[in-house]
C-alpha positions in Angstrom: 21.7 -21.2 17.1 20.6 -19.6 13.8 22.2 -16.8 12.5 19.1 -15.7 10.2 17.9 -12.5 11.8 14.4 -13.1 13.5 12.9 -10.3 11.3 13.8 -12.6 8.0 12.4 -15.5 10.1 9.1 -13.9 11.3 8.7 -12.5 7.5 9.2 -16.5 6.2 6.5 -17.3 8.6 4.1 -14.8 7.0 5.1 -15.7 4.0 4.2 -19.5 4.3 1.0 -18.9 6.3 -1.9 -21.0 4.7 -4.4 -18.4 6.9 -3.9 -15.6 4.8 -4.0 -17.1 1.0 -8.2 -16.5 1.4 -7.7 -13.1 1.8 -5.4 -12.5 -0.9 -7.8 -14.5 -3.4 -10.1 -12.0 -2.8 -7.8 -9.2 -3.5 -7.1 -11.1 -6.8 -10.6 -11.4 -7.6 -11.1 -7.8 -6.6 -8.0 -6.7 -8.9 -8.8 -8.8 -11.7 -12.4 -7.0 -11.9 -10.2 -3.8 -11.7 -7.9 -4.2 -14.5 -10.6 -6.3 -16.9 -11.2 -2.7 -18.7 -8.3 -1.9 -20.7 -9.2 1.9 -20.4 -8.8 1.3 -16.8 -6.5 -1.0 -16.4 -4.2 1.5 -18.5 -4.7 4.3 -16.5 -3.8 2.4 -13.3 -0.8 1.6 -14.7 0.2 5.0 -15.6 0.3 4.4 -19.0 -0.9 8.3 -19.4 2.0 9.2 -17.5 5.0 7.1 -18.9 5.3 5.8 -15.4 4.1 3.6 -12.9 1.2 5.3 -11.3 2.4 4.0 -7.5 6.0 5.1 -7.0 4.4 8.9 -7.0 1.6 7.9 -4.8 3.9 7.3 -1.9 4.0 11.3 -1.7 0.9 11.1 -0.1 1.1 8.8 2.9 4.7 10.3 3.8 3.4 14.1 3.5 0.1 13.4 5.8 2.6 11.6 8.5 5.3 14.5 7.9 2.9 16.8 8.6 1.8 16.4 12.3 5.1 15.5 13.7 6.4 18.9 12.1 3.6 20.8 13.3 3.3 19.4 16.5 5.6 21.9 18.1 2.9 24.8 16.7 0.9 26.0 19.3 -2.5 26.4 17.4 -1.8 22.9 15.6 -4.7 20.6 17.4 -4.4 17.6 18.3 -7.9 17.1 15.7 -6.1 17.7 13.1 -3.3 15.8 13.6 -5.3 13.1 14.0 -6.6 14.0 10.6 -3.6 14.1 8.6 -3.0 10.8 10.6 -6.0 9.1 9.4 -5.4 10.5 6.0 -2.0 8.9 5.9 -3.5 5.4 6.5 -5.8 5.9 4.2 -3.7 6.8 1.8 -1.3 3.9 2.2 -3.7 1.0 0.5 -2.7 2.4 -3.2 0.7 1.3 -2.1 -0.4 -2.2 -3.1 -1.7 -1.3 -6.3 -4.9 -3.8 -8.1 -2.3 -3.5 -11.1 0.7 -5.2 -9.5 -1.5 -8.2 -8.6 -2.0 -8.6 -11.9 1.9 -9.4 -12.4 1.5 -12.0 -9.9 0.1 -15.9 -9.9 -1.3 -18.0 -7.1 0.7 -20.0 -5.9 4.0 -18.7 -6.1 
């Protein structure tokens, strides 16, 4: 019987999946375009800040989900725009995985 907890074991499997190394190669392509301006690639990584530009996005995704379970109790809070702040949440969540982090990356590894 292993003593590895499943969760570690079902992350391993993920990890070592062959069926998703096409779509990150496109996400590398698609970052590597991002970050070949060094204006831009700069910006993204917060350079004009002094700090990494995606620890502070993670405000966003966490306030639009806060939201509707907070306001769910409030009579006039619709369901609408719960499902708003919702979708804006999810939306939200794709900076989490930065262009500029694949950059620190390398296939294969």
């Amino acid at each position: 019987m292993s003593t590895t907890p499943a969760v570690v074991e079902v992350t391993r499997r993920i990890e070592e999946s062959r069926a998703l190394d096409a779509p990150a190669a496109l996400v590398r392509r698609v970052a590597d375009r991002l970050l070949a301006d060094p204006a831009r690639r700069d910006a993204l990584h917060g350079t004009w800040l002094g700090h990494a530009v995606h620890p502070v996005m993670t405000d966003l995704p966490v306030g639009f989900w806060t939201t509707p379970s907070r306001s769910a109790s409030t009579p006039r809070r619709t369901a609408h725009a719960a499902a708003g702040d919702t979708a804006a949440a999810c939306c939200s969540v794709s900076p989490e995985a930065p262009p500029q982090e694949w950059e620190a990356t390398s296939a294969g590894t």
